[in-house]
C-alpha positions in Angstrom: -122.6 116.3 -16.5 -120.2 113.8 -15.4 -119.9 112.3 -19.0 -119.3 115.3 -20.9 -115.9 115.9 -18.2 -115.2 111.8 -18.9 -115.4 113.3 -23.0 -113.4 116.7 -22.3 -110.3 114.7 -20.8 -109.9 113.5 -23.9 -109.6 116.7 -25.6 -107.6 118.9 -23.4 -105.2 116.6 -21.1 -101.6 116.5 -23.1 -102.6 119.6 -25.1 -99.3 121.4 -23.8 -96.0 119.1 -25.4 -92.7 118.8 -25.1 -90.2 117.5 -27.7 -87.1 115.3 -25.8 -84.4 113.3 -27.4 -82.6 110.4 -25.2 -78.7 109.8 -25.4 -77.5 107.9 -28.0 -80.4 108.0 -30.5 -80.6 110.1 -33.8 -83.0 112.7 -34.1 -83.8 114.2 -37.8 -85.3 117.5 -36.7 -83.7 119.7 -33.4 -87.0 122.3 -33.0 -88.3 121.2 -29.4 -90.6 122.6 -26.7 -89.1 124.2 -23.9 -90.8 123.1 -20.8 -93.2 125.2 -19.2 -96.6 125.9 -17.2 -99.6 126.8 -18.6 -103.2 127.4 -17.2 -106.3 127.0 -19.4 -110.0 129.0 -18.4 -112.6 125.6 -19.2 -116.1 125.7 -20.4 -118.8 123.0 -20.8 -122.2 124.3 -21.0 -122.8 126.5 -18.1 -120.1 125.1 -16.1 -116.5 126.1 -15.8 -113.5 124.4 -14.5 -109.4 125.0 -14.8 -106.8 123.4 -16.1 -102.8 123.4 -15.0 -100.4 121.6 -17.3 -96.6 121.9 -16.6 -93.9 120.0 -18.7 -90.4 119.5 -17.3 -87.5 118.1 -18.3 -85.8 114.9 -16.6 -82.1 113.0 -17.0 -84.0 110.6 -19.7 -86.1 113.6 -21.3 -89.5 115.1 -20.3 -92.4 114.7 -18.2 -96.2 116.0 -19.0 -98.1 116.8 -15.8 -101.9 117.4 -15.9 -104.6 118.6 -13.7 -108.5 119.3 -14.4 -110.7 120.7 -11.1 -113.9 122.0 -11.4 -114.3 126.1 -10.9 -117.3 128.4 -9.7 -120.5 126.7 -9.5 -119.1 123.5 -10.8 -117.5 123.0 -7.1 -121.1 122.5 -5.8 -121.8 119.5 -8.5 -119.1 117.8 -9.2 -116.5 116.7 -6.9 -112.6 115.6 -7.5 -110.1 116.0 -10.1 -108.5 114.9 -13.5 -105.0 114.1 -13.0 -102.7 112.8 -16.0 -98.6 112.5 -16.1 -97.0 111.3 -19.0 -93.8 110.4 -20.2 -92.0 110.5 -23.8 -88.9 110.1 -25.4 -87.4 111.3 -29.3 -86.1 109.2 -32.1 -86.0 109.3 -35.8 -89.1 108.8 -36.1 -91.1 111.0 -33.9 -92.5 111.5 -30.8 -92.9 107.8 -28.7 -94.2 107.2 -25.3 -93.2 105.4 -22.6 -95.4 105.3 -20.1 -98.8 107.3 -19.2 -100.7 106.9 -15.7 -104.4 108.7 -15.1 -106.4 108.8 -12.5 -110.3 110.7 -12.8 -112.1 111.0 -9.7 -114.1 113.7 -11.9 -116.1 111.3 -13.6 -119.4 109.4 -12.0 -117.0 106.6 -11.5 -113.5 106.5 -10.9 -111.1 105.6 -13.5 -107.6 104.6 -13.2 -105.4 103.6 -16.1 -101.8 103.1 -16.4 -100.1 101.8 -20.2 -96.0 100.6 -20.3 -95.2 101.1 -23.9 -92.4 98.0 -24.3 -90.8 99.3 -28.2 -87.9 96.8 -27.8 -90.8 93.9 -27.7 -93.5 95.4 -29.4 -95.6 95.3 -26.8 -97.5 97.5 -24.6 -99.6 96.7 -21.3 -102.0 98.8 -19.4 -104.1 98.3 -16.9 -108.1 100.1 -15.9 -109.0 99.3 -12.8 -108.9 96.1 -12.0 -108.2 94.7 -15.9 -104.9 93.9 -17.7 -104.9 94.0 -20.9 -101.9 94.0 -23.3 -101.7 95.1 -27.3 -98.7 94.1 -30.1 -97.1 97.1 -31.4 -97.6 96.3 -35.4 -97.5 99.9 -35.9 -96.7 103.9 -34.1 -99.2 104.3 -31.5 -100.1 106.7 -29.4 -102.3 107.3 -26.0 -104.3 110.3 -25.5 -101.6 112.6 -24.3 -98.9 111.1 -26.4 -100.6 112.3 -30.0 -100.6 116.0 -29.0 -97.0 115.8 -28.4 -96.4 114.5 -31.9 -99.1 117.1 -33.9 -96.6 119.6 -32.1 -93.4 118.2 -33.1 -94.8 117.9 -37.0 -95.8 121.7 -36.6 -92.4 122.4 -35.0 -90.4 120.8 -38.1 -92.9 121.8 -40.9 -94.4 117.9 -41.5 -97.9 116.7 -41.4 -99.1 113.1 -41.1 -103.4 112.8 -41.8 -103.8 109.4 -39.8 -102.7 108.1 -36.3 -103.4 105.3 -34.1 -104.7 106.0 -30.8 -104.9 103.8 -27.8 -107.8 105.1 -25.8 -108.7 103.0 -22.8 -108.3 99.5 -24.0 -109.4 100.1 -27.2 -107.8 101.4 -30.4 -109.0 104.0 -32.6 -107.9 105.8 -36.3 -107.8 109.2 -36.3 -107.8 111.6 -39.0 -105.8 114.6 -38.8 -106.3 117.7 -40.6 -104.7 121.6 -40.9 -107.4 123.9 -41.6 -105.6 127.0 -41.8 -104.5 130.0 -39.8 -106.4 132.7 -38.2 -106.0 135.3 -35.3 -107.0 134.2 -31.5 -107.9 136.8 -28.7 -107.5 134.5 -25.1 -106.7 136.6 -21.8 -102.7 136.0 -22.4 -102.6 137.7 -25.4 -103.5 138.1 -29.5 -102.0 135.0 -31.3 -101.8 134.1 -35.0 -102.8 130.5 -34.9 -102.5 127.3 -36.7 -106.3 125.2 -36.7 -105.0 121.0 -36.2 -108.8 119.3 -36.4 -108.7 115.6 -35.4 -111.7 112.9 -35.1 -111.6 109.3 -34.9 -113.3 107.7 -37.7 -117.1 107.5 -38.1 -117.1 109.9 -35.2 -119.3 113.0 -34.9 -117.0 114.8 -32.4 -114.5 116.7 -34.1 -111.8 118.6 -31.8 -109.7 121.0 -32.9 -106.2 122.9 -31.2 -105.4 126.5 -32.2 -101.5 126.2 -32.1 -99.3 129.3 -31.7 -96.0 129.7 -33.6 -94.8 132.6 -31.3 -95.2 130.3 -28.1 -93.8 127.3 -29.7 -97.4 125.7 -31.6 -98.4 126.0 -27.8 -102.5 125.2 -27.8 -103.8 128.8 -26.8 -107.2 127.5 -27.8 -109.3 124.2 -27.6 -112.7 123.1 -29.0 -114.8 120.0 -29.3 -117.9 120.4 -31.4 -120.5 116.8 -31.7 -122.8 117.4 -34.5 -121.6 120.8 -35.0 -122.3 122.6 -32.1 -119.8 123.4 -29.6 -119.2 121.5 -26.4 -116.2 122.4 -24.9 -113.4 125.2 -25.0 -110.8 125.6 -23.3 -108.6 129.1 -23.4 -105.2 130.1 -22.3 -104.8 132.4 -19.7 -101.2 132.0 -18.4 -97.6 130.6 -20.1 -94.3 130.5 -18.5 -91.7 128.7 -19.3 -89.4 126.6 -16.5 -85.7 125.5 -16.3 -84.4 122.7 -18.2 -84.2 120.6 -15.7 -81.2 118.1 -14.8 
Protein backbone atom coordinates (compact mmCIF):
# COMPACT_ATOMS: atom_id res chain seq x y z
CA UNK A 1 0.00 0.00 0.00
CA UNK A 2 3.03 2.07 0.61
CA UNK A 3 3.76 2.30 -3.24
CA UNK A 4 0.48 3.32 -4.47
CA UNK A 5 1.06 6.69 -1.64
CA UNK A 6 4.88 6.85 -3.18
CA UNK A 7 2.62 7.03 -6.91
CA UNK A 8 -0.29 9.44 -5.43
CA UNK A 9 2.41 12.18 -4.44
CA UNK A 10 3.01 12.52 -7.64
CA UNK A 11 -0.44 13.30 -8.68
CA UNK A 12 -1.83 15.49 -5.99
CA UNK A 13 1.21 17.54 -4.20
CA UNK A 14 1.37 21.12 -6.15
CA UNK A 15 -2.21 20.64 -7.42
CA UNK A 16 -3.22 24.05 -5.77
CA UNK A 17 -0.83 27.14 -7.73
CA UNK A 18 -0.02 30.36 -7.50
CA UNK A 19 1.06 32.74 -10.37
CA UNK A 20 3.96 35.43 -8.94
CA UNK A 21 5.93 37.89 -10.90
CA UNK A 22 9.55 39.19 -9.38
CA UNK A 23 10.56 43.03 -9.63
CA UNK A 24 12.06 43.99 -12.58
CA UNK A 25 10.99 41.22 -14.97
CA UNK A 26 8.22 41.48 -17.74
CA UNK A 27 5.36 39.50 -17.51
CA UNK A 28 2.99 39.00 -20.81
CA UNK A 29 -0.16 37.96 -19.06
CA UNK A 30 -1.42 39.72 -15.35
CA UNK A 31 -4.24 36.76 -14.43
CA UNK A 32 -2.64 35.15 -11.20
CA UNK A 33 -3.76 32.96 -8.18
CA UNK A 34 -4.44 34.52 -5.19
CA UNK A 35 -2.95 32.65 -2.40
CA UNK A 36 -5.00 30.50 -0.37
CA UNK A 37 -5.76 27.11 1.66
CA UNK A 38 -7.27 24.33 0.52
CA UNK A 39 -8.10 20.78 1.98
CA UNK A 40 -8.61 17.69 -0.27
CA UNK A 41 -10.81 14.34 1.08
CA UNK A 42 -8.10 11.27 -0.49
CA UNK A 43 -9.00 7.89 -1.62
CA UNK A 44 -6.81 4.90 -2.62
CA UNK A 45 -8.56 1.70 -2.67
CA UNK A 46 -10.23 1.24 0.69
CA UNK A 47 -8.00 3.73 2.35
CA UNK A 48 -8.36 7.41 2.90
CA UNK A 49 -6.12 10.05 3.88
CA UNK A 50 -6.16 14.21 3.67
CA UNK A 51 -4.48 16.61 2.11
CA UNK A 52 -3.68 20.55 3.26
CA UNK A 53 -2.17 22.82 0.62
CA UNK A 54 -1.72 26.56 1.39
CA UNK A 55 0.07 29.02 -1.04
CA UNK A 56 1.33 32.36 0.30
CA UNK A 57 2.87 35.12 -0.94
CA UNK A 58 6.56 36.28 -0.02
CA UNK A 59 8.81 39.68 -0.75
CA UNK A 60 10.31 37.65 -3.98
CA UNK A 61 6.77 36.00 -4.86
CA UNK A 62 5.03 32.78 -3.56
CA UNK A 63 5.44 29.78 -1.65
CA UNK A 64 3.56 26.27 -2.21
CA UNK A 65 3.19 24.31 1.11
CA UNK A 66 1.99 20.66 1.04
CA UNK A 67 0.98 18.04 3.49
CA UNK A 68 -0.38 14.33 2.86
CA UNK A 69 -1.40 12.17 6.33
CA UNK A 70 -3.20 9.22 6.30
CA UNK A 71 -7.06 9.40 7.67
CA UNK A 72 -9.44 6.67 9.33
CA UNK A 73 -8.18 3.19 9.19
CA UNK A 74 -5.18 4.22 7.24
CA UNK A 75 -3.72 5.64 10.69
CA UNK A 76 -3.48 1.95 11.80
CA UNK A 77 -1.25 0.98 8.59
CA UNK A 78 0.68 3.45 7.50
CA UNK A 79 2.62 5.73 9.57
CA UNK A 80 3.99 9.45 8.74
CA UNK A 81 3.46 12.12 6.35
CA UNK A 82 4.06 13.65 2.79
CA UNK A 83 5.36 17.06 3.16
CA UNK A 84 6.36 19.27 0.00
CA UNK A 85 7.22 23.28 -0.20
CA UNK A 86 7.95 24.76 -3.26
CA UNK A 87 8.99 27.90 -4.59
CA UNK A 88 8.37 29.83 -8.03
CA UNK A 89 8.84 32.95 -9.70
CA UNK A 90 7.08 34.76 -13.20
CA UNK A 91 8.68 35.86 -16.35
CA UNK A 92 7.84 36.09 -19.95
CA UNK A 93 7.76 32.94 -20.43
CA UNK A 94 5.84 31.22 -17.83
CA UNK A 95 5.90 29.74 -14.67
CA UNK A 96 9.81 28.82 -13.37
CA UNK A 97 10.97 27.28 -10.29
CA UNK A 98 13.44 27.96 -8.03
CA UNK A 99 13.72 25.59 -5.63
CA UNK A 100 11.56 22.50 -4.28
CA UNK A 101 12.38 20.38 -1.00
CA UNK A 102 10.30 17.00 -0.08
CA UNK A 103 10.40 14.93 2.50
CA UNK A 104 7.98 11.31 2.56
CA UNK A 105 8.10 9.46 5.59
CA UNK A 106 4.79 7.90 4.07
CA UNK A 107 6.42 5.70 1.84
CA UNK A 108 8.18 2.12 2.97
CA UNK A 109 11.23 4.08 2.83
CA UNK A 110 12.04 7.50 3.46
CA UNK A 111 12.67 9.84 0.73
CA UNK A 112 14.20 13.16 0.89
CA UNK A 113 14.85 15.37 -2.17
CA UNK A 114 15.73 18.87 -2.48
CA UNK A 115 16.40 20.55 -6.45
CA UNK A 116 18.15 24.36 -6.80
CA UNK A 117 17.05 25.36 -10.19
CA UNK A 118 20.31 27.79 -11.22
CA UNK A 119 18.42 29.72 -14.79
CA UNK A 120 21.34 32.20 -14.85
CA UNK A 121 23.74 28.98 -15.46
CA UNK A 122 21.62 26.56 -16.83
CA UNK A 123 21.93 24.35 -14.30
CA UNK A 124 20.02 22.69 -11.75
CA UNK A 125 21.24 20.40 -8.64
CA UNK A 126 19.26 18.21 -6.36
CA UNK A 127 20.01 15.98 -4.12
CA UNK A 128 17.89 12.14 -2.75
CA UNK A 129 19.15 11.03 0.07
CA UNK A 130 22.44 10.75 0.22
CA UNK A 131 23.12 11.36 -3.90
CA UNK A 132 23.91 14.60 -5.83
CA UNK A 133 23.10 14.75 -8.96
CA UNK A 134 23.04 17.83 -11.28
CA UNK A 135 21.12 18.29 -14.91
CA UNK A 136 21.94 21.23 -17.78
CA UNK A 137 19.00 23.30 -18.44
CA UNK A 138 18.85 22.82 -22.51
CA UNK A 139 15.29 23.42 -22.21
CA UNK A 140 11.90 24.73 -19.55
CA UNK A 141 11.75 22.20 -16.98
CA UNK A 142 9.76 21.54 -14.41
CA UNK A 143 9.58 19.34 -10.99
CA UNK A 144 6.54 17.75 -9.92
CA UNK A 145 4.92 20.65 -8.20
CA UNK A 146 6.32 23.19 -10.54
CA UNK A 147 4.13 21.82 -13.77
CA UNK A 148 0.76 22.24 -12.00
CA UNK A 149 1.57 25.77 -11.41
CA UNK A 150 2.14 26.32 -15.08
CA UNK A 151 -1.10 24.10 -16.59
CA UNK A 152 -2.81 26.82 -14.17
CA UNK A 153 -1.23 29.90 -15.41
CA UNK A 154 -1.93 28.59 -19.35
CA UNK A 155 -5.66 28.12 -18.16
CA UNK A 156 -5.58 31.46 -16.42
CA UNK A 157 -4.46 33.38 -19.78
CA UNK A 158 -6.32 31.15 -22.27
CA UNK A 159 -2.84 29.16 -23.78
CA UNK A 160 -2.16 25.57 -23.91
CA UNK A 161 1.21 23.84 -24.46
CA UNK A 162 0.77 19.55 -25.23
CA UNK A 163 4.43 18.68 -23.99
CA UNK A 164 6.59 19.45 -20.89
CA UNK A 165 9.64 18.28 -19.30
CA UNK A 166 9.52 16.92 -15.95
CA UNK A 167 12.18 16.29 -13.56
CA UNK A 168 10.91 13.55 -11.36
CA UNK A 169 13.55 12.27 -8.90
CA UNK A 170 16.67 12.21 -10.80
CA UNK A 171 15.33 11.35 -13.80
CA UNK A 172 13.56 13.28 -16.62
CA UNK A 173 10.43 12.48 -18.23
CA UNK A 174 7.99 13.97 -21.44
CA UNK A 175 4.81 14.48 -20.65
CA UNK A 176 1.85 15.00 -22.80
CA UNK A 177 -0.69 17.35 -21.96
CA UNK A 178 -4.15 17.29 -22.99
CA UNK A 179 -7.79 19.47 -22.42
CA UNK A 180 -10.55 17.12 -22.68
CA UNK A 181 -13.31 19.32 -22.18
CA UNK A 182 -15.67 20.74 -19.57
CA UNK A 183 -18.16 19.20 -17.44
CA UNK A 184 -20.00 19.74 -14.04
CA UNK A 185 -18.30 18.55 -10.58
CA UNK A 186 -20.27 17.86 -7.26
CA UNK A 187 -17.32 17.77 -4.25
CA UNK A 188 -18.47 18.74 -0.54
CA UNK A 189 -17.45 22.67 -1.20
CA UNK A 190 -19.72 23.08 -3.81
CA UNK A 191 -21.09 22.39 -7.76
CA UNK A 192 -18.26 23.55 -10.12
CA UNK A 193 -18.17 23.79 -13.97
CA UNK A 194 -14.80 22.34 -14.69
CA UNK A 195 -12.11 22.19 -17.07
CA UNK A 196 -10.55 18.23 -17.64
CA UNK A 197 -6.19 18.87 -18.00
CA UNK A 198 -5.18 14.93 -18.57
CA UNK A 199 -1.41 14.43 -18.46
CA UNK A 200 0.95 11.12 -18.74
CA UNK A 201 4.45 10.70 -19.39
CA UNK A 202 5.10 8.95 -22.47
CA UNK A 203 4.72 5.21 -22.93
CA UNK A 204 3.03 5.42 -19.59
CA UNK A 205 -0.20 3.64 -18.66
CA UNK A 206 -1.08 6.04 -15.79
CA UNK A 207 -2.96 8.87 -16.95
CA UNK A 208 -3.90 11.64 -14.28
CA UNK A 209 -6.17 14.07 -14.85
CA UNK A 210 -7.16 17.73 -12.75
CA UNK A 211 -10.80 19.04 -12.89
CA UNK A 212 -9.90 22.86 -12.87
CA UNK A 213 -12.54 25.45 -11.72
CA UNK A 214 -12.87 28.85 -13.47
CA UNK A 215 -14.97 30.35 -10.61
CA UNK A 216 -12.13 29.49 -8.02
CA UNK A 217 -9.42 30.55 -10.21
CA UNK A 218 -8.71 26.85 -12.38
CA UNK A 219 -8.32 25.71 -8.66
CA UNK A 220 -8.18 21.64 -8.85
CA UNK A 221 -11.62 20.72 -7.14
CA UNK A 222 -11.06 17.21 -8.43
CA UNK A 223 -8.05 14.71 -8.95
CA UNK A 224 -7.84 11.30 -10.59
CA UNK A 225 -5.20 8.77 -11.62
CA UNK A 226 -6.46 5.90 -13.61
CA UNK A 227 -3.38 2.75 -14.68
CA UNK A 228 -4.88 0.67 -17.35
CA UNK A 229 -8.16 2.41 -17.05
CA UNK A 230 -9.28 1.83 -13.82
CA UNK A 231 -9.24 4.29 -11.15
CA UNK A 232 -6.59 4.52 -8.52
CA UNK A 233 -6.76 7.55 -6.78
CA UNK A 234 -9.11 10.66 -6.19
CA UNK A 235 -8.75 13.21 -4.50
CA UNK A 236 -11.81 15.86 -3.79
CA UNK A 237 -12.06 19.36 -2.46
CA UNK A 238 -13.72 19.98 0.62
CA UNK A 239 -12.49 23.43 1.80
CA UNK A 240 -11.01 26.81 -0.10
CA UNK A 241 -10.18 30.07 1.44
CA UNK A 242 -8.21 32.45 0.34
CA UNK A 243 -5.20 34.33 2.63
CA UNK A 244 -3.64 37.77 2.58
CA UNK A 245 -1.12 38.82 0.13
CA UNK A 246 1.47 38.65 2.16
CA UNK A 247 4.51 41.18 2.53
Amino acid sequence: MSQRWKKFRFVVIGCIAAMIALPGETVLAEATIVPHEAFYKVRISIFGGTMRTTVTATEGGFVSRSVIKPSGFARLLMRGSIEERSEFMLDADGIRPLHYASSDTLSKKDKFMTFDFDWSNERVSGRINDQDFTFELDREVHDRVSIQYELMYKLLNGETNSEYALLDGARLKQLQVSNIGTKIITTPFGKFEAIGIQHRAKNSSRVSTLWCAEALGFLPVLIEQHRDGKRRVRAVLTHYAPLGKGP
